[in-house]
N, C-alpha and C positions, 0 to 999 in steps of 0.2 A: 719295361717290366714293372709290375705293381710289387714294391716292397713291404707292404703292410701285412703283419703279421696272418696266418691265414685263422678266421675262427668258426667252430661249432653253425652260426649261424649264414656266413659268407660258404663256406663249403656247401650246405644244408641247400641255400637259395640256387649256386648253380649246378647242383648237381640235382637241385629239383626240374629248373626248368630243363635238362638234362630229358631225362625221365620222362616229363610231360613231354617231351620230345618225341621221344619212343612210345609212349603211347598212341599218341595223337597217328602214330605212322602206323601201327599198328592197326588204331579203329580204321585208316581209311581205305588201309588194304582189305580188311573184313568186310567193308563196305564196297568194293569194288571186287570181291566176292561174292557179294549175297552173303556174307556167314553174320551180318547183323540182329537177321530175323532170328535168330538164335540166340538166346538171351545166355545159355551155357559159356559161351566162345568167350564173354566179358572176364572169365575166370584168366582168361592167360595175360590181361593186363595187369593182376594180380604178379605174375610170373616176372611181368615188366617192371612194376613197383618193386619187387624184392630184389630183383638185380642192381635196380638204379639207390635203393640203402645199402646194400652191398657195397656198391662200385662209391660211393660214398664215406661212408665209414671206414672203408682199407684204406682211400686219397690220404682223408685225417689222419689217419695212425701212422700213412707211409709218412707223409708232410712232416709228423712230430719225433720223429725217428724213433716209432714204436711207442711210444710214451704216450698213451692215449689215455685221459681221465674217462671212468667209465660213464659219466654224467655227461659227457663231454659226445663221447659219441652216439651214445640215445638220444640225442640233442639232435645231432647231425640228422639221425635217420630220422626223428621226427618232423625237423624242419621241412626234408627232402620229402617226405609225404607228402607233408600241408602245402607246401606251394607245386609238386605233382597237381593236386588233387585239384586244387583251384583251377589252376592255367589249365587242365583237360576238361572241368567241369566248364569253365566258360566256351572253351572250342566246343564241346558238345552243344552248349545255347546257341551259336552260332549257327554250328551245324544243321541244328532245326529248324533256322530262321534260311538255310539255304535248300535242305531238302528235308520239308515238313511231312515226309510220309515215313520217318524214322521212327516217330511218334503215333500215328497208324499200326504200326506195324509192331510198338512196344504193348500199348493198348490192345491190341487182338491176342495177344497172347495172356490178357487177362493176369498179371502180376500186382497189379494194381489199381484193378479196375477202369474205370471210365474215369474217373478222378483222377489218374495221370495226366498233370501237366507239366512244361518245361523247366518249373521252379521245383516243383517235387524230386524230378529226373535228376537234377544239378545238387539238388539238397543229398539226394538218396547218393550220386557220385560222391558227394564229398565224406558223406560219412562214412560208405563202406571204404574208401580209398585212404582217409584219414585215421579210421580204427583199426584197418589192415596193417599200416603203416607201424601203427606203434607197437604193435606185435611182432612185427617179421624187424622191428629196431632191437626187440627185447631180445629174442630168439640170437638175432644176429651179432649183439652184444655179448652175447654166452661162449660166441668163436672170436671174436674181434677184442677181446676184453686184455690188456696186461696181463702176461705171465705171474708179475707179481702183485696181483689185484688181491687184493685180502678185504671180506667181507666185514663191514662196523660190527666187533664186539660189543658188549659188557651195557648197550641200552635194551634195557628190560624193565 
């Protein structure tokens, strides 16, 4: 059993690749749907990211016996986004390199023109997955936050 302390970015990392878990199982079931050609459906891996900050953030606070610095656990759920966001953006380059009509089929729906290509695709995953993340951290932080968290006074 690993004795070292547990931290903000150790929690963050496997409860990302966590997540990128669950996405990753999520896109192949849509794909073995047909619900890919539907650029809407991407929204509930959204749904997937907010659960895996979630399931994140409470490990932390469980782990510190409630004693969670609030810096500490926006830490967590951002880390847990950024490495989400990576590890699914490169399975999606993959995924292109294995069935290149996903990309077809992104392009007919005209989002971004004929100029869509798999570095754009990867680029545009990580930012909306990385900007989602720090939000649904902030948000999550507002419920997950110390009882006795008291906001910095008196700098003005």
């Amino acid at each position: 059993m690993n004795s070292a302390p547990l931290t903000p970015e150790r929690n963050g990392f496997r409860y990302g690749l966590l997540t990128a878990g669950g996405m990753i199982l999520y896109f192949i079931l849509a794909s073995l749907l047909h619900l890919t050609e539907r650029v809407e459906f991407s929204f509930l891996n959204g749904v997937v990211l907010a659960i895996g900050i979630c399931m994140a953030i409470s490990h932390y606070k469980r782990v510190r016996h409630d004693r969670m610095p609030y810096l500490h656990g926006f830490g967590t759920g951002i880390i847990t986004s950024i490495v989400a966001s990576v590890v699914f953006g490169l399975f999606f380059v993959i995924y292109t390199v294995i069935n290149p009509s996903i990309m077809d089929q992104l392009r007919a729906r005209d989002l971004f023109g004929f100029d869509l290509s798999v570095t754009i695709a990867f680029l545009a995953i990580l930012l909306q997955s990385v900007m989602s993340g720090v939000i649904i951290s902030l948000v999550a932080m507002q419920y997950f936050k110390s009882p006795d968290h008291k906001p910095i006074e008196g700098i003005e």
